[in-house]
N, C-alpha and C positions, 0 to 999 in steps of 0.2 A: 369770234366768240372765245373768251377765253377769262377768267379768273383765277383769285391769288388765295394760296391758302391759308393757317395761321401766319406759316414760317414764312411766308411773304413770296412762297414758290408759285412762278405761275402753270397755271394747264390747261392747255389746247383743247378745243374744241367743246368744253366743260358748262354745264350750267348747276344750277343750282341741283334741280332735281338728277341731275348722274353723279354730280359730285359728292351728295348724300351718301350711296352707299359705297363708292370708290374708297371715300374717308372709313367708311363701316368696315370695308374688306382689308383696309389698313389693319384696321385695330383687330380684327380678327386674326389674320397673319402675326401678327407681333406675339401675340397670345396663343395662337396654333389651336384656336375654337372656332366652333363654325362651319361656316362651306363658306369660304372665299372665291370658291370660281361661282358656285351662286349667286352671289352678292356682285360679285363683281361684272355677273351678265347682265344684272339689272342696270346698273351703271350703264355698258353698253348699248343697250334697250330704249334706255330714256337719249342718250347721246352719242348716237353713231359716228360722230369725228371726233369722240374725247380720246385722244392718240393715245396717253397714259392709262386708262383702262384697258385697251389692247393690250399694252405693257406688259400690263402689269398682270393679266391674266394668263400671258405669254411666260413669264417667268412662272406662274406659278404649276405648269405644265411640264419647262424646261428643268425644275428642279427635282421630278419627280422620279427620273430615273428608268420610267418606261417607254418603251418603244413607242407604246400607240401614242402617250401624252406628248413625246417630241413632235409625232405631227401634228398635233393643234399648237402646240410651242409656233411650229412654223406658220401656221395658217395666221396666226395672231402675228405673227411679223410681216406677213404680208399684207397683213390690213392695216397696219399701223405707218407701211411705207409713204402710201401717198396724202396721208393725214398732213392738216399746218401742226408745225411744231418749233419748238425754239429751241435755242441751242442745244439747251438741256433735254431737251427729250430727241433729239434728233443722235445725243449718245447714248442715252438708252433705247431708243430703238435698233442701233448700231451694235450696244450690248448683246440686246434679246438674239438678234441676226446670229450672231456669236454664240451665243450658249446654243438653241438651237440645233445649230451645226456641230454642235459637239466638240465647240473650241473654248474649252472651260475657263483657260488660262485668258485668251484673249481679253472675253466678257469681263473676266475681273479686274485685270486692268482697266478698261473703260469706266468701270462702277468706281475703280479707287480713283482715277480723273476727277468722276462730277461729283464726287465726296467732298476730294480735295476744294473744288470750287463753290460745292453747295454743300456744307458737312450739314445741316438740317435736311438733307435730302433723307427721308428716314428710309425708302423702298431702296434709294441706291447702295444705302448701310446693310439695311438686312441682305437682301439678294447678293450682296458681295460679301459680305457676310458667308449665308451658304455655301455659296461657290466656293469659301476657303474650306467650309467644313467638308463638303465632298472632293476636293484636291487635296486635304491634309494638309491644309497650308497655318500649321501653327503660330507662326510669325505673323502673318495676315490676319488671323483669327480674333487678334491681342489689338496689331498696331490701326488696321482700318478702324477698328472703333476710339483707339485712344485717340487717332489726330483728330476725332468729332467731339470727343466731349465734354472739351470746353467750353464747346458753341452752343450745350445742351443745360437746361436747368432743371429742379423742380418745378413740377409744375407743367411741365412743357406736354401737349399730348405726346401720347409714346416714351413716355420718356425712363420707366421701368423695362422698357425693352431695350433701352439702349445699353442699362447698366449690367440686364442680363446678358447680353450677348458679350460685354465687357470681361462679366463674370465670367463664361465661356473661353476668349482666348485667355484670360490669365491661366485659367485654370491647366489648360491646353501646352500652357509654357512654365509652370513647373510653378508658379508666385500662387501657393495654395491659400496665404492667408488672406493674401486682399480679393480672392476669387471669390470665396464664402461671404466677404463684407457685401462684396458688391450684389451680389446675390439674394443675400439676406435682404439688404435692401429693397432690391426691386422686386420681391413678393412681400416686404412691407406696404408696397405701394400698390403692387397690383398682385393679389393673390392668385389668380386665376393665368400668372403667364407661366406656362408649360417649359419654358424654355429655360429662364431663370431655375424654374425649381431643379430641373434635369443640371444645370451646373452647377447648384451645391451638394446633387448626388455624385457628380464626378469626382466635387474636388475630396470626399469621403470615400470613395472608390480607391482613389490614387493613394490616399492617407490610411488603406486599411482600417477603415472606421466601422466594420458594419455595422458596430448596434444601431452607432451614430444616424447611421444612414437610413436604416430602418425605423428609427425615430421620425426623422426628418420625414421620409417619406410619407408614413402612418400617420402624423398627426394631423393632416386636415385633407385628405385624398380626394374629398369633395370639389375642393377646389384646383385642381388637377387633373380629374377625370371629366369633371364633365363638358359633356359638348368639345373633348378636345383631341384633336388629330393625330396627337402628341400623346395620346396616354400609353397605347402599347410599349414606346421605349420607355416610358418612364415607370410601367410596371414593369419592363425589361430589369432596369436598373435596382428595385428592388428585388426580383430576384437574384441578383449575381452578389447583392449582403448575404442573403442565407444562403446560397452556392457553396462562396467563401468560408460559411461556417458548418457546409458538410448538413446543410438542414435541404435534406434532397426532396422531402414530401412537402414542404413546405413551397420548394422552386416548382415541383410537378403540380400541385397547385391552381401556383398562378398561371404556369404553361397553360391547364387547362381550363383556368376560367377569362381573366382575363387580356392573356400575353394572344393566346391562339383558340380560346374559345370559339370565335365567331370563324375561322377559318379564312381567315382572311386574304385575296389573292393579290392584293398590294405588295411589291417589294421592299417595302419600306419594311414594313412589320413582318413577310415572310425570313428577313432579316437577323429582325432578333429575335422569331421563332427559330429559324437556325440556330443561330449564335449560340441561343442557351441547350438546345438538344446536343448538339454538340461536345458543350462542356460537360454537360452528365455522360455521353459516348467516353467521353475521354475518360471519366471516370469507373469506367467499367458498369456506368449503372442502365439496369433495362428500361426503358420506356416504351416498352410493348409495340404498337401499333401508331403510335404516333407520328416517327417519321414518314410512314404510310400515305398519310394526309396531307403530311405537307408537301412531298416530294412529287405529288399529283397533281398540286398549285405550281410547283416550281416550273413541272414538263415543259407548258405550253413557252415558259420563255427560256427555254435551253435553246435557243436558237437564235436568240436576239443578238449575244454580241455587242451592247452596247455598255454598259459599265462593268469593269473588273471587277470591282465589289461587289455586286451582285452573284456575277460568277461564283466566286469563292464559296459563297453561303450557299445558292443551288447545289452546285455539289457535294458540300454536307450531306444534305440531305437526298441525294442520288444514293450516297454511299449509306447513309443510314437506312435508308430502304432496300438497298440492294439491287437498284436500279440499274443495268449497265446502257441499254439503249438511248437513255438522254444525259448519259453521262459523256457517251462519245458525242454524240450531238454537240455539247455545250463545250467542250474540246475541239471541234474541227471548227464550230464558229468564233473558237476564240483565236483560230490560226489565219481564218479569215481577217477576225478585227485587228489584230498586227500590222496586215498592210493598209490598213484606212488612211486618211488622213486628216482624223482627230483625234481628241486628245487620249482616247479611250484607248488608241492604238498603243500609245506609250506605259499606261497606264497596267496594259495588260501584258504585255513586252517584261514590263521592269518588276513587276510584283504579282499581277493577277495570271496568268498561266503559269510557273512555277509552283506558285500558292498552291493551283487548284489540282495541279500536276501531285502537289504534297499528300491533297487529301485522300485526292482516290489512290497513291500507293497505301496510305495508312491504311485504309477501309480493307485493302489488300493483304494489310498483314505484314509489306515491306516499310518496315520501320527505319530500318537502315536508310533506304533511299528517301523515304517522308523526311527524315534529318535532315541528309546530303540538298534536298531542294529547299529547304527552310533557311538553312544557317546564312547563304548570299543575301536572301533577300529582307530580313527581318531589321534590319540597321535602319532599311531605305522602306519598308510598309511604309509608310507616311506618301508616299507617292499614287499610292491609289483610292488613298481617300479614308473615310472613319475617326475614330477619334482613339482618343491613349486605351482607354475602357475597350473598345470594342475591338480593336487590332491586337489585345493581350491575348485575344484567341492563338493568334497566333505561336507565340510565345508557351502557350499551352502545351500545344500539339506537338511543339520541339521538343519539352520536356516530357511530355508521354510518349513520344517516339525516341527518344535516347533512352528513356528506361527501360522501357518492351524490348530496346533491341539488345539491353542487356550491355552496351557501350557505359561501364562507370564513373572511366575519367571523364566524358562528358556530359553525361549528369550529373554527379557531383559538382560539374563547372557551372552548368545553367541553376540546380535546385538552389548552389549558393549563392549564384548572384541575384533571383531570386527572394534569396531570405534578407539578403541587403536590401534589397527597394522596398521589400514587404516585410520589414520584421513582424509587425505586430499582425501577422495573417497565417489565421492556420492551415490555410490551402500552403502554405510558404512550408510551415512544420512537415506537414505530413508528405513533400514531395521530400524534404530532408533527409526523413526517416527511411523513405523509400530510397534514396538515392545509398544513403548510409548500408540498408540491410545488400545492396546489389553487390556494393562494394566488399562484403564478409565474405558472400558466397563464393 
């Protein structure tokens, strides 16, 4: 049993009524609305051997970053082993095995294989896809989609997702102008895809555009909010325009309605509730009881050990609360994930324990030492994952940590280099001025 899709893909064990919503949980994911593992159990439900609904609902588990979702990641690759399957899904089930296990890099490579051989494969684009954006794989970000989309038209289902994700690694690799084309584009096409709009907030991010960007954002939110999985980053992303322009009740705001409203215990979103509490920490500003909340959401996964990035941001908010007990916690399991053997191990090796090692000295006071573990690893952040916007925290913290500790020639080094990539930013100004008045004293 088996049929073909538009692009002429075949899938195992599939009929009509499961291939209904598989197709639905497609377009849902492309768009980031929805409940895709919903939709995608129905799938299941109607067609217990459709191998690629397993898949496909295995990925979207494995992407999640959570402890508990890795093991139904795995449960879904173990029901998908003994399914018929063709070529092509016999490497994506090889994939899933792969992420899974926590072999990020492996996975991707297999997904860039059945690109290579089936570039309308639209799950094996996006998913590999992902996988570059949680490995920081900027290069991968750009080119796995450019070798497909030749093969792609107007017209094609999906086919606004393909040009945002396009959008995405240009944007990611520095070509700001064709990033925004491609962008613009594909929420001409499909308004409602989350992903597109979030990369032409990037490519305004990178471009110190904020009004721009809070234009962008503001004018039709509707279509971005609703029903979508994807809205927390993307009201993330408008806040860090008024961040940038020092409009601090405006970012507290959104924190409170709806960046972290709902308190959400996702690490996706506890994420860039961090991120952005953080960046008002850095700026000496108070947020009262805030971190409180979050860092109560964070506790229960200071022990996981499973993604560096993650890391990093719980103990933001360890240190913003004043938590020390799961801040050791999230420290001995990060000593633990070292010697693993996947990819996290690396990951947290080369960026995410020094990082996290950064924060809780800052939260401490030791500026000096918050420096000294920043300055190695900031070149090479791209190796534990996030994107140019969201890994600038880092960058941050070095520049509020060489100025606290009162070190001039090296804040003057970072505030000016700095005001080069950001001229037209008045966060860029006012670390200037800051860096300038240390220097008199």
């Amino acid at each position: 049993m088996a049929l073909k899709n538009a692009f002429g893909l075949t899938f195992s064990g599939a009929t009509e009524a499961g291939f209904s919503p598989y197709e639905r949980a497609v377009r849902e994911l492309q768009c980031f609305i929805g409940d895709p593992v919903a939709t995608i159990d129905r799938a299941i439900a109607e067609d217990p051997g459709f191998v690629m609904a397993h898949v496909f609902k295995g990925y979207l588990f494995a992407l999640a970053t959570e402890p508990e979702a890795t093991a139904v990641a795995r449960a879904c690759h173990e029901a998908a082993l003994p399914l018929a399957a063709t070529a092509r899904e016999q490497a994506h089930i090889a994939a899933l095995g792969h992420l899974a296990a926590g072999r990020w890099h492996d996975a991707s490579r297999l997904l860039e294989d059945i690109a290579i051989d089936f570039p309308l494969d639209a799950v094996a684009l996006q998913t590999g896809h992902q996988i570059d954006f949680f490995t920081g794989n900027a290069r991968m970000l750009r080119d796995r989609i450019g070798r497909a989309l030749p093969s792609w038209q107007r017209g094609m289902p999906g086919y606004h997702a393909i040009l945002g994700m396009q959008a995405f690694g240009l944007e990611e690799m520095g070509d700001y102008a064709r990033a925004e084309g491609f962008g613009r584009t594909a929420i001409e096409i499909e308004p409602r895809d989350g992903w597109a709009q979030h990369a032409v907030a990037h490519v305004m991010e990178m471009q110190s555009r904020q009004k721009d960007g809070i234009a962008w954002m503001r004018a039709n939110p509707d279509a971005w909010t609703k029903d979508s999985f994807l809205k927390v980053h993307n009201w993330w992303h408008l806040a860090l325009f008024h961040y940038d322009l020092g409009e601090t009740e405006e970012v507290l705001a959104l924190y409170d309605g709806p960046i972290y409203g709902t308190r959400s215990t996702l690490a996706l979103n506890m994420v860039d509730a961090s991120a952005i509490l953080w960046r008002l920490h850095l700026g000496g500003v108070d947020v009262g009881d805030r971190w409180t909340a979050l860092a109560a959401n964070w506790a229960p996964k200071a022990a996981a050990g499973n993604y560096a990035f993650n890391d990093a941001h719980a103990m933001m908010a360890f240190v913003g609360a004043g938590l020390e007990a799961p801040a050791r916690t999230l420290l001995e399991a990060q000593r633990e994930a070292m010697h693993a053997s996947d990819d996290n191990a690396a990951f947290t090796r080369d960026v995410g324990h020094p990082l996290t090692l950064a924060i809780k000295a800052f939260g401490e006071a030791d500026y000096t030492e918050a420096a000294r573990l920043i300055r190695p690893i900031r070149s090479i952040a791209n190796r534990f994952a996030g994107s140019h916007a969201q890994r600038d925290v880092i960058d941050l913290t070095l520049i509020e940590a060489a100025l606290r500790a009162g070190d001039g020639p090296l804040a003057r080094a970072l505030t000016g280099e700095r005001a080069f990539a950001r001229p037209d930013s008045p966060l860029s100004a006012l670390f200037s001025r800051r860096a300038a008045d240390l220097s008199e004293n």
